[in-house]
C-alpha positions as CSV (number, residue, x, y, z in Angstrom):
1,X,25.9,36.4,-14.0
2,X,22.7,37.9,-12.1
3,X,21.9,40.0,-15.1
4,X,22.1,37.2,-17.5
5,X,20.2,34.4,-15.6
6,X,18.0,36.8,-13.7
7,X,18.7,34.8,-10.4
8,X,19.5,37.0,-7.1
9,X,23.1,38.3,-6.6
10,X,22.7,36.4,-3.0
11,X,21.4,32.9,-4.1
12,X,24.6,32.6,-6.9
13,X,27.3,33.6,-3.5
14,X,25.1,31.3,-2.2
15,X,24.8,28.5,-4.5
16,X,29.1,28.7,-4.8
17,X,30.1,28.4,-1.3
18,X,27.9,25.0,-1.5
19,X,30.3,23.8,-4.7
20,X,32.9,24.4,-2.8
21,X,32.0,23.3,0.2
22,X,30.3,19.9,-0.8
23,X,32.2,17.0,-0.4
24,X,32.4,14.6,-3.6
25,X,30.9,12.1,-1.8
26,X,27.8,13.4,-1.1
27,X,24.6,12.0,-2.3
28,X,22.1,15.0,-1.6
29,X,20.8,17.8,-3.8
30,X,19.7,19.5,-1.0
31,X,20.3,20.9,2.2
32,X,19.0,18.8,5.2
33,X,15.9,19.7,6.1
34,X,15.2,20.8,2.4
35,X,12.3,20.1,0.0
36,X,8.5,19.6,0.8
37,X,7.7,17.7,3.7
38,X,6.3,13.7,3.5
39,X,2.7,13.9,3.3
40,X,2.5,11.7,6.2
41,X,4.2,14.1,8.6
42,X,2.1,17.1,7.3
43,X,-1.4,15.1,7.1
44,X,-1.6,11.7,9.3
45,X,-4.8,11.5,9.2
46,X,-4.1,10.1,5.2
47,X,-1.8,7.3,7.0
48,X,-5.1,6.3,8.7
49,X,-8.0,6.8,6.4
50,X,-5.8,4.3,4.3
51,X,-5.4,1.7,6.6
52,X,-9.2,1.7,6.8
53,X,-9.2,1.3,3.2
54,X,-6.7,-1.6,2.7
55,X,-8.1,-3.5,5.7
56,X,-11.0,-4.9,3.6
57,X,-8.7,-6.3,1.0
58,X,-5.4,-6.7,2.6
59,X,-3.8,-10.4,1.3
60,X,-1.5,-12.5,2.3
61,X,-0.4,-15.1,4.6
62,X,-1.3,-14.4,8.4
63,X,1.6,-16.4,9.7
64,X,3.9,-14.0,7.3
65,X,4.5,-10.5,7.7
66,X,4.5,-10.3,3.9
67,X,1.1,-8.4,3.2
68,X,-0.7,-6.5,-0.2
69,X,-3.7,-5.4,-1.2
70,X,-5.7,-6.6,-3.6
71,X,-6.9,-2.7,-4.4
72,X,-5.2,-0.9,-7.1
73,X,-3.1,2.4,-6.1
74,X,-4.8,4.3,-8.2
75,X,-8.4,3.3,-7.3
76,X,-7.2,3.7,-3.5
77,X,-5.9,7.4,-4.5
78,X,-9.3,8.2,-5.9
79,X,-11.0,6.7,-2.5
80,X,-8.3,9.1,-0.4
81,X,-9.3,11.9,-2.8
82,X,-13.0,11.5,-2.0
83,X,-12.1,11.8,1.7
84,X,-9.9,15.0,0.9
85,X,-6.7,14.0,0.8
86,X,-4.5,15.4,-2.0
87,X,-2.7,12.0,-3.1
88,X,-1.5,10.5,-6.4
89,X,-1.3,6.5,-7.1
90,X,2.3,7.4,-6.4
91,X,2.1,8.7,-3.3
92,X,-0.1,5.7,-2.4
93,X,2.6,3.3,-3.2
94,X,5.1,4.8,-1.0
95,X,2.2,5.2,2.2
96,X,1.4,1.2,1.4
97,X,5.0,0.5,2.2
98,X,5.1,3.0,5.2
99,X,2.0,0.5,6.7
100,X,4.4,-2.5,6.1
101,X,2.5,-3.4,2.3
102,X,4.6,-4.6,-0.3
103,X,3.7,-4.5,-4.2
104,X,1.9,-7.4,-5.8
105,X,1.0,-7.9,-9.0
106,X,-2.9,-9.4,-8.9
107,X,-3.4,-13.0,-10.5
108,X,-6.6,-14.4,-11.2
109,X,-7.0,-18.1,-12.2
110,X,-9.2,-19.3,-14.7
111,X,-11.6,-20.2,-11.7
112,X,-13.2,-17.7,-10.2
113,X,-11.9,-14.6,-12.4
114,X,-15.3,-14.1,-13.8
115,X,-17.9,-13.9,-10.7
116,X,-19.6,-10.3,-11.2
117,X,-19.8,-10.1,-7.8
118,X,-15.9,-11.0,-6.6
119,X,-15.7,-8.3,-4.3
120,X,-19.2,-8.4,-3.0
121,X,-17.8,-12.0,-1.5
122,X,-14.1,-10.6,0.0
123,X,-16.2,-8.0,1.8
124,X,-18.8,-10.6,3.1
125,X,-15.9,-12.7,4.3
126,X,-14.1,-9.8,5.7
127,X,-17.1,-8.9,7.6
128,X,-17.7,-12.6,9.2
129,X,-14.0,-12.6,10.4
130,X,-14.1,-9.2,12.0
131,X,-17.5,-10.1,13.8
132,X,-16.4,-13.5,14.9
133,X,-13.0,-12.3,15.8
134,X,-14.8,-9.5,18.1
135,X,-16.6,-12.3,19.6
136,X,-14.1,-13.9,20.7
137,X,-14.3,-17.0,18.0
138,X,-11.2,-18.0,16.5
139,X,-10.8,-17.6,12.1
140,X,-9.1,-20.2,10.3
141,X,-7.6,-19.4,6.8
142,X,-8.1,-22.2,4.4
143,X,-6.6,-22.0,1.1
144,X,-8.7,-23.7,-1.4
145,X,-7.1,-23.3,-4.7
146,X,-6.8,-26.6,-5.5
147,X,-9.8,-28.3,-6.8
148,X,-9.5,-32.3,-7.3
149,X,-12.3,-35.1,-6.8
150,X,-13.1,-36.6,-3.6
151,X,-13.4,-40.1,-3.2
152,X,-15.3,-42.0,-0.3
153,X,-13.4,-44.9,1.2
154,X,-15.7,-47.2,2.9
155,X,-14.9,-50.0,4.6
156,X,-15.6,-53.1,4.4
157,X,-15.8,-55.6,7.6
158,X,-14.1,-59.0,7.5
């Protein structure tokens, strides 16, 4: 068999006391320990450098712990390249959920889609909340969506 396939006389003896060891119900390929280690474990600066980069744009309900980010994986991936971290939009996704991110898919309404300078005004707000929040201010999250007319009451004395 090592003649035909080329493979070391050692790794096929090896390779057949793991058939015939290996239980049936055994979901792993390889040995513990085996394969290349998370990029995480062997680079946490990247686990970092992220978080800086989702902070801007992190989404989602303070009083939730569901949270996303309204940056794409892929332009996030190039960012972390730029800062010399060897990552794919793959590898982005699963660090994302390693900071507690889950997936969203980005919606824009009608209103508001087509401001050239979207991002300009996230960043802006982002900055206001970090610099009043260092002051010691309190931020209040007001979801204004909703668009409808108001209409002044005014009361009349009898």
């Amino acid at each position: 068999m090592s003649r035909a396939t080329g493979v070391a006389r050692s790794t096929i003896i090896r390779g057949a006391k793991d058939l015939l060891t290996a239980s049936a119900a055994t979901d792993r390929v390889r040995r513990k320990g085996g394969g290349r280690p998370a990029l995480s474990q062997s680079n946490p600066a990247v686990l970092e450098d992220l978080r800086r980069l989702v902070e801007p744009a992190t989404m989602g309900d303070p009083m939730r712990p569901l949270l996303w980010v309204s940056k794409s994986r892929e332009k996030l991936a190039a960012a972390l390249r730029a800062l010399n971290h060897a990552v794919s939009a793959n590898t982005v996704g699963k660090l994302l959920m390693t900071l507690g991110y889950s997936r969203q898919v980005n919606r824009k309404t009608k209103e508001g889609s087509d401001h050239p300078d979207r991002d300009g005004q996230f960043q802006h707000i982002n900055r206001q909340v970090t610099a009043l929040q260092a002051a010691g201010q309190p931020v209040i999250s007001v979801d204004t969506k909703k668009k409808g007319v108001l209409q002044r009451h005014e009361r009349s004395s009898v």
